[in-house]
FIBAGU-652329 format. One record per residue (C-alpha): residue in three letters; x, y, z. Coordinates in steps of 0.1 Angstrom, whole numbers, padded with zeros to 4 digits, always signed. Example, Ala and Ser with C-alpha at 12.3 -4.5 7.8 and 13.67 -1.06 7.14 Angstrom:
BEGIN
ALA+0123-0045+0078SER+0137-0011+0071
# end
This chain:
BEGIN
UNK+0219-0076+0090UNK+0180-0084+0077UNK+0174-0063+0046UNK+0148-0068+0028UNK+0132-0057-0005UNK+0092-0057+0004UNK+0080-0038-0029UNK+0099-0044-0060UNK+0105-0014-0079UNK+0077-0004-0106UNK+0087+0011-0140UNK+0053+0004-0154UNK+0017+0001-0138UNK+0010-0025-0160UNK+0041-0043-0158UNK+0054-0071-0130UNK+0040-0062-0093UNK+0011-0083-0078UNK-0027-0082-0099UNK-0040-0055-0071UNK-0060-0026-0092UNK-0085+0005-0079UNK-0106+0015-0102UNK-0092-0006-0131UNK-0057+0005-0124UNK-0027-0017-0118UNK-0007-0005-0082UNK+0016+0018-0096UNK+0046+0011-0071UNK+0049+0038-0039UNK+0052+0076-0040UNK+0067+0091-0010UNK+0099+0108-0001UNK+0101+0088+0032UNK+0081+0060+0054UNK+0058+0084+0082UNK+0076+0077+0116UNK+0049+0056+0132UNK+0042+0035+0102UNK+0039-0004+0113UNK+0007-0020+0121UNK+0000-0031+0161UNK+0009-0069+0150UNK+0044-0055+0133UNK+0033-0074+0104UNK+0026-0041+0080UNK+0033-0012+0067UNK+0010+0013+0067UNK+0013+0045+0046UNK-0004+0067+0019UNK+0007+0075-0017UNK-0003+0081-0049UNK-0028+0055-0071UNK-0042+0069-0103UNK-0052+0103-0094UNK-0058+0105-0061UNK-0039+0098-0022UNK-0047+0064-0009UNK-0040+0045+0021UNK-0022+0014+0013UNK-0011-0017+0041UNK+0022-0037+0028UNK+0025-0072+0040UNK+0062-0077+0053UNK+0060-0115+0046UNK+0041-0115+0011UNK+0049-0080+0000UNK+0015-0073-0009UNK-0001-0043-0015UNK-0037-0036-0007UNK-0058-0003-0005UNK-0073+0002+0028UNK-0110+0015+0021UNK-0131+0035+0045UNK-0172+0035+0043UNK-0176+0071+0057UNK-0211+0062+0057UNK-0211+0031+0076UNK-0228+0036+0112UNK-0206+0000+0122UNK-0181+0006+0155UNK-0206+0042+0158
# end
């Protein structure tokens, strides 16, 4: 059997968790009724999923081996890959 916790739970934004903030605010642990059926990366080593951070839906990637969260940012404006 390999459980694993990957994100502790969060009780308070400000409290325990890693030192990742958006816009001045701690990661406020995950919103979501359930992981989206196609959610790991190509290299199996994250999850990707969205969820609540302050006021607004963001895209987040969770390291399986750190536990890690980080906000995945998109430059709408960026002509790179175009």
């Amino acid at each position: 059997d390999s459980k694993k916790t990957v994100v502790d739970v969060v009780r308070l934004p400000e409290e325990g968790g890693d030192d990742t903030k958006l816009s001045g605010i701690k990661f406020p642990g995950l919103f979501l009724n359930q992981l989206p059926s196609d959610c790991f990366s190509p290299d199996g080593q994250h999850i990707l999923l969205s969820t609540q951070w302050g006021s607004v839906t963001k895209i987040v990637a969770i390291s399986l081996e750190a536990g890690t969260v980080s906000p995945i940012n998109f430059d709408l404006l960026s002509n790179e890959g175009a």
